[in-house]
C-alpha positions in Angstrom: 32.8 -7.6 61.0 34.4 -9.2 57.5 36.1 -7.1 55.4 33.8 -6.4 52.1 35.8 -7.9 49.1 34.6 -8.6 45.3 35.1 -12.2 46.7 32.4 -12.0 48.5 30.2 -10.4 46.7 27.5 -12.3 45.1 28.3 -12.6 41.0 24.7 -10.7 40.0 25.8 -8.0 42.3 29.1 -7.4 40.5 27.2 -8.1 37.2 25.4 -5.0 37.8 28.1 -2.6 38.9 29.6 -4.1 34.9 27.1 -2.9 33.3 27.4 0.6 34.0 30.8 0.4 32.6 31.6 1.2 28.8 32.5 -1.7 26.6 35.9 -0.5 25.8 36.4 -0.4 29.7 36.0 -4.0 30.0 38.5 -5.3 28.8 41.1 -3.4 30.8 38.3 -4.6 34.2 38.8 -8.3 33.0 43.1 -8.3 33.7 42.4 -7.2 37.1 42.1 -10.6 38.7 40.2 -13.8 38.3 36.6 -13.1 39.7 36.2 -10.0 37.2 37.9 -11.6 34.6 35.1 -15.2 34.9 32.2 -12.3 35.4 33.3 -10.4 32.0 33.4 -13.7 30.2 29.1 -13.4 30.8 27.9 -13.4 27.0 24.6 -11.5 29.2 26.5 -8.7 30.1 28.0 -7.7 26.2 24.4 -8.4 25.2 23.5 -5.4 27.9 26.4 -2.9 26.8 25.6 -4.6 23.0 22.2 -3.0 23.1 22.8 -0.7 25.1 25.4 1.4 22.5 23.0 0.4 19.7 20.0 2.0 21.5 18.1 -1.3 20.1 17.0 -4.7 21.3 19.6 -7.3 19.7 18.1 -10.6 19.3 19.8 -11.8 15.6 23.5 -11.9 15.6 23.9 -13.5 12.2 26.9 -15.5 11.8 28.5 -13.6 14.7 28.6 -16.6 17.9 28.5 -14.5 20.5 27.7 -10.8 21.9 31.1 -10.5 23.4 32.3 -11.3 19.8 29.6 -9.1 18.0 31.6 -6.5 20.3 34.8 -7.3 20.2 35.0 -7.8 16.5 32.3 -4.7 15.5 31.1 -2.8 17.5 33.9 -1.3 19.3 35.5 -0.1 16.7 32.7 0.7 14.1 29.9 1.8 16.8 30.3 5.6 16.3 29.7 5.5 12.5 26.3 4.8 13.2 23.8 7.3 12.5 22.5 9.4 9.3 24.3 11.1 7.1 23.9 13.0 3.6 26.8 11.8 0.7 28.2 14.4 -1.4 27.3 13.0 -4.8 27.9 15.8 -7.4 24.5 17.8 -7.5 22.7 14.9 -6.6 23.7 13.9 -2.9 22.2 11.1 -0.7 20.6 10.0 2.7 22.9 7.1 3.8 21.8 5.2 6.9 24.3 3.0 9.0 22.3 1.0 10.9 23.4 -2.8 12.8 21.4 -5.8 11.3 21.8 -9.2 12.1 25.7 -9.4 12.8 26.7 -6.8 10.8 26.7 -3.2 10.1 25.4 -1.8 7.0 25.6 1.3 5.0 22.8 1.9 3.0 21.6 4.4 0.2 18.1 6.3 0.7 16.4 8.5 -1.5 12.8 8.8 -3.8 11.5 7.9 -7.0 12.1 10.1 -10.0 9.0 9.9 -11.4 6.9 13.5 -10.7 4.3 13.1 -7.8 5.0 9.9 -6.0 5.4 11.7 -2.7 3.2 8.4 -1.5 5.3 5.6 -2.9 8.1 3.9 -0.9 11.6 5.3 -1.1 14.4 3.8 -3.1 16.9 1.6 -0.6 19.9 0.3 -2.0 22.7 -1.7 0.4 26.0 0.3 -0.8 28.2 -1.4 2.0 28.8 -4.4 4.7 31.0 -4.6 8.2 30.9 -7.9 9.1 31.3 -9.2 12.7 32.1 -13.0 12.4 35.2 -12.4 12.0 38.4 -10.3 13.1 39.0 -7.8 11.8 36.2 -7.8 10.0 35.4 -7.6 6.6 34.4 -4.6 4.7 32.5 -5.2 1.3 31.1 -2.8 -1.2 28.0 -3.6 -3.1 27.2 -6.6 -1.6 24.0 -7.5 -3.5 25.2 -6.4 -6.7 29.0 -7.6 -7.0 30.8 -7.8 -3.9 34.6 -6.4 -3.8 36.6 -4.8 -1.1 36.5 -1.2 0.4 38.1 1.0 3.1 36.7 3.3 5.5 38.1 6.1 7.6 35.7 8.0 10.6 36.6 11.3 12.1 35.4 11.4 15.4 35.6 15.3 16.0 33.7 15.8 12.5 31.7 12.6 12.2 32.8 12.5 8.5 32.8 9.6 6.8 35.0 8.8 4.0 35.2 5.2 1.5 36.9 4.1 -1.0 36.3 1.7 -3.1 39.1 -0.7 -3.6 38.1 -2.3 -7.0 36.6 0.4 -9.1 36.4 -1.3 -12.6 34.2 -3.5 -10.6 32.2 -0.9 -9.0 31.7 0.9 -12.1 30.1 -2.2 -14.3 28.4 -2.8 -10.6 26.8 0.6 -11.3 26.4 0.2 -15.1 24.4 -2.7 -14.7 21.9 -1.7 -12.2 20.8 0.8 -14.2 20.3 -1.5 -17.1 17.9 -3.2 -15.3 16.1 0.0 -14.6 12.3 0.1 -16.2 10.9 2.5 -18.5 8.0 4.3 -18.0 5.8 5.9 -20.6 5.9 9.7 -21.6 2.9 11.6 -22.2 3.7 11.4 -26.0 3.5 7.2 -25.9 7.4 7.5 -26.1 9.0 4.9 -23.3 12.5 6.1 -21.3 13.8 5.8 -17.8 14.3 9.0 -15.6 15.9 6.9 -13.0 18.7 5.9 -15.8 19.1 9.1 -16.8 19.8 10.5 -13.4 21.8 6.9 -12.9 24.1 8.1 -15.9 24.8 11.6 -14.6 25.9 9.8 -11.1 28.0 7.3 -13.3 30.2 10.3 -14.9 30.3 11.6 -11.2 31.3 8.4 -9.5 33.9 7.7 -12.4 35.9 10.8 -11.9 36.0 9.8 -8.2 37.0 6.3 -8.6 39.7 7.3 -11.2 41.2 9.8 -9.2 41.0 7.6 -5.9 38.5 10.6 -4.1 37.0 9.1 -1.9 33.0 9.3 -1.3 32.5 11.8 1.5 29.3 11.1 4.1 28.9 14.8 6.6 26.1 13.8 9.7 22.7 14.7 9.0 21.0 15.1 12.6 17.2 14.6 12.2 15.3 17.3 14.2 12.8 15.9 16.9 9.5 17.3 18.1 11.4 18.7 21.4 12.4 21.2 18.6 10.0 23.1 18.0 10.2 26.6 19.7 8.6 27.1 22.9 6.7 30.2 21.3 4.8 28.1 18.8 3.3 25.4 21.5 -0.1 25.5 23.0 -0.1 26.6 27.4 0.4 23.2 27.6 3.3 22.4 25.7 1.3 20.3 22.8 1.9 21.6 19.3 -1.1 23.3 17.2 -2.5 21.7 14.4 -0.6 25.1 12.6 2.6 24.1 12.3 4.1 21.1 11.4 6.9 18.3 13.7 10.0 18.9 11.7 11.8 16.2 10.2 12.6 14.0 6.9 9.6 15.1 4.1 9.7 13.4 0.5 8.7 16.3 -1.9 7.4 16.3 -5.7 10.0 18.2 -7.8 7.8 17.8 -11.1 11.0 16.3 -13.7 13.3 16.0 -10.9 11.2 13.2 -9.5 10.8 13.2 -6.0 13.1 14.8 -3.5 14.1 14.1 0.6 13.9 17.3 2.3 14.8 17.8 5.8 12.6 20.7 7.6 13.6 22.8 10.8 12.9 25.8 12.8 15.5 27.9 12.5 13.8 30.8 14.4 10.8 31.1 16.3 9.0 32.1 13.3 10.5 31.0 10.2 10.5 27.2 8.9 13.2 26.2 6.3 13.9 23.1 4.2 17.0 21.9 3.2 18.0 19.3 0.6 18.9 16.0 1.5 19.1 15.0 -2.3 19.0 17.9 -5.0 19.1 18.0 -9.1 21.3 19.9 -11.3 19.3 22.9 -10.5 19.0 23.0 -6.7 21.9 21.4 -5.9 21.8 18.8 -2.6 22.6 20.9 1.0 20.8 24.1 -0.6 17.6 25.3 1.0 14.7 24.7 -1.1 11.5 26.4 0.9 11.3 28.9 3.4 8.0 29.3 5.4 7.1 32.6 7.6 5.5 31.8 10.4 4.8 35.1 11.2 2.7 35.9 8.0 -0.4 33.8 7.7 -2.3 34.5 4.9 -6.1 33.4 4.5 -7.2 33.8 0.8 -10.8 33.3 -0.1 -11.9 30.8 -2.4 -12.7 33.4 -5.3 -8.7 34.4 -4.2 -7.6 31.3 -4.2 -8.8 30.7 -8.3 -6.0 33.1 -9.7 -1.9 32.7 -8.8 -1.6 36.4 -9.4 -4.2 36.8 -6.4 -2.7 35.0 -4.2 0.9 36.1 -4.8 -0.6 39.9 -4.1 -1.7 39.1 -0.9 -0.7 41.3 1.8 1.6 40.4 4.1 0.6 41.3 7.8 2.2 40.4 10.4 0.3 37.9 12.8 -0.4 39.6 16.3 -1.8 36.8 18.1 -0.4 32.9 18.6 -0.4 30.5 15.9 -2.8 28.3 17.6 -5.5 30.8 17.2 -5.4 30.7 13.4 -8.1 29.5 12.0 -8.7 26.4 9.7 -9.8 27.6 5.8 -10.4 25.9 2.6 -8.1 25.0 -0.2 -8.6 25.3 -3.6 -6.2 24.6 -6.4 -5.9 27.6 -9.2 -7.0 27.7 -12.1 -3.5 28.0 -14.0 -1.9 25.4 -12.1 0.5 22.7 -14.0 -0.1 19.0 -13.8 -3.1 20.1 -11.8 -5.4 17.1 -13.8 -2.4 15.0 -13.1 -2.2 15.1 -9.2 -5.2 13.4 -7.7 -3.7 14.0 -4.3 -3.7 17.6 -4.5 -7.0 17.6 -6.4 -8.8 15.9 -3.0 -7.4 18.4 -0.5 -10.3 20.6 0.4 -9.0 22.2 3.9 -5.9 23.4 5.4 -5.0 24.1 8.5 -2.9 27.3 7.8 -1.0 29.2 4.8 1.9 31.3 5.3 3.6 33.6 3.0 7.0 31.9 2.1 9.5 31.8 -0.5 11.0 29.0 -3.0 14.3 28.5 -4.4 15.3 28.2 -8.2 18.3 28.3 -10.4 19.4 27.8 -13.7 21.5 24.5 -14.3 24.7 23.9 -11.6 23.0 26.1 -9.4 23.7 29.4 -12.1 21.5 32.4 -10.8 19.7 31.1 -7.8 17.0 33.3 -6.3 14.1 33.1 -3.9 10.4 33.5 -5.1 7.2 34.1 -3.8 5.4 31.7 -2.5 2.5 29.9 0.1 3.6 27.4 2.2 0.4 25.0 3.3 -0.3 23.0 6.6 -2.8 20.3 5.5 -1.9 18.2 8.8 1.0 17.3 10.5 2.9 14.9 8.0 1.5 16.6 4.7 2.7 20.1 3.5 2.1 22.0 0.4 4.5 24.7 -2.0 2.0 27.0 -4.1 4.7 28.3 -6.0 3.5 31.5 -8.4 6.1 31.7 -11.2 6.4 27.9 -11.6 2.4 27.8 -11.9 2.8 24.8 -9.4 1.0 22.9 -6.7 4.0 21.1 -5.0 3.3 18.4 -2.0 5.5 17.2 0.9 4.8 14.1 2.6 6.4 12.6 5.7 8.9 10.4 5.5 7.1 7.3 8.1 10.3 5.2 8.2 12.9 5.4 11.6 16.3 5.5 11.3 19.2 4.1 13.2 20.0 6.9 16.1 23.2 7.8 16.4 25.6 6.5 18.5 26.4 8.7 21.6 29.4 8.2 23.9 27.8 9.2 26.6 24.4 7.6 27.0 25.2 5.3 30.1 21.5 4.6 31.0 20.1 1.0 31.2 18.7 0.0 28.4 
């Protein structure tokens, strides 16, 4: 009987013991002799542990030649910076997405509109930063669609923080500058044109100046997007579905009247109580504060003579639910009679039905976050990617719509499965 040897073995056989290894192992595999280091040379195999560590099919390399290359010269260093985070930007803040895309890796800037109630428009996308592959090492750019110039960036591993610098910041700032020049106006209810979006641009500006000057560097913390599998046992159906109730948590955009519209992240942070935090904030409710809490443990079920006055429905009793959520029972929806922007808001004006209301509460402060408190309020299930706030003191009907676009998962060290 022969003696088993890698020299014998038949190349797809050794090809598939490769790709359970990790990329970074590889290399260290390919100095062991000749036959591992001609199998490792298989551009097939670094497209396997390519897509494999991106979680994605990679079919578009760009201007990279080869996947052993996209590897060598990107991914192994800058893999683990991919993901979601939020950017600490003054009040403000920000949902950056690193994501891989065609031969490079991008950072790019994610947030909503500022005009008041366009929860249904797209969000605002904006490319803040380029890694790319073709070349070693590879070459980091800032703003690439707007003026390109040089940057650095540091990753912690233990935190996942991210921090850049921008290494031209005259540049950067006329970058900025001019963007917002090229910002439209849109016309006030008194026939007097201005631009929300350049007025928030400006405060950012100040922020972003002060950085620069001082070499700070932008800091990004990891924002983990919750997933379905989070939703408490206690709130699913026998079988393990989720009610019609309560809502899959995740990224919502929500209508923050002046503010413009807002990302908001919702979780379960107990069996029974709902939270949103926000991704991006105002000068009020500053970015990484919570902004609604639901309680899923007080439904309440107004009538629709209830439902006309705010001072009726923020006396409604709250009594504890005894029996699950699932057994709650779909009501109608009426918006009262005192609500703001109320004419305004054809989407809130067609919702007729609900799901379920809970008692909850709202939070609101005076200007940098002076004075915060929690108010009354309902929180609304319409269906599973539309929420509503009916907040009493603000005399507001405030909606919450799903944010439909994926994101680039983040990278885990330890996923070893074929992809």
């Amino acid at each position: 009987m022969s003696l088993l040897t890698l020299d014998n073995l038949p190349e797809c056989v050794i090809l598939e013991i490769l790709k359970r290894c990790k990329g970074e192992d590889l290399a260290a595999v390919s100095l062991t002799c000749t036959t591992l280091y001609s199998v490792t040379s298989i551009d097939s195999l670094w497209k396997h542990i390519c897509q494999r560590e991106l979680r994605q099919e990679v079919v578009d390399l760009g201007s990279v030649k080869s996947y052993r290359m996209l590897y060598a010269n990107l991914l192994h260093k800058y893999k683990s910076m991919l993901g979601v985070y939020q950017i600490e930007w003054d009040h403000y803040g920000s949902l950056l997405e690193i994501k891989y895309e065609s031969g490079s890796i991008k950072g790019i800037s994610v947030e909503g509109t500022v005009e008041e109630g366009k929860i249904f428009d797209d969000l605002r996308e904006e490319v803040l930063f380029t890694i790319k592959g073709e070349t070693y090492p590879p070459e980091l750019i800032c703003l690439p669609d707007i003026d390109p110039h040089s940057l650095t960036i540091s990753f912690d591993q233990a935190t996942g923080t991210l921090e850049s610098r921008c290494k031209n910041s005259l540049r950067h700032l006329k970058a900025f500058l001019f963007r917002l020049e090229q910002e439209p106006n849109i016309r006030g209810v008194d026939g007097e044109e201005f631009s929300f979006q350049r007025l928030r641009g400006f405060k950012k500006l100040r922020y972003l100046k002060e950085q620069l000057e001082n070499d700070k560097p932008m800091i990004s913390v990891p924002l983990i997007l919750p997933r379905a599998d989070d939703v408490p046992i206690s709130l699913r159906k026998s079988d393990g579905s989720l009610p019609s109730q309560i809502i899959t948590p995740g990224l919502f955009k929500g209508d923050y009247s002046a503010h413009g519209v807002e990302l908001i992240l919702f979780k379960y942070i107990s069996e029974n109580e709902l939270h949103g935090f926000k991704v991006t904030g105002d000068p009020n409710v500053s970015a990484g504060k919570i902004s609604l809490k639901c309680f899923l443990d007080y439904p309440v079920n107004p009538t629709l003579e209830e439902q006309k006055s705010m001072e009726a429905l923020q006396n409604m009793p709250k009594v504890k639910r005894t029996g699950p959520v699932h057994e709650l029972p779909k009501q109608r929806f009426r918006i009262p009679g005192q609500v703001y922007g109320a004419q305004e808001s054809s989407a809130v004006h067609a919702l007729d039905h609900c799901f379920a209301r809970y008692h909850g509460q709202c939070q609101i402060a005076y200007d940098n976050y002076q004075h915060p408190s929690f108010i009354p309020t309902n929180f609304v299930v319409f269906n599973d990617d539309l929420i509503g706030a009916v907040i009493f003191q603000l005399q507001k009907v405030s909606l919450f719509r799903r944010v439909e676009r994926s994101f680039q998962p983040r990278f885990n060290k330890n996923v070893n499965s074929v992809f």
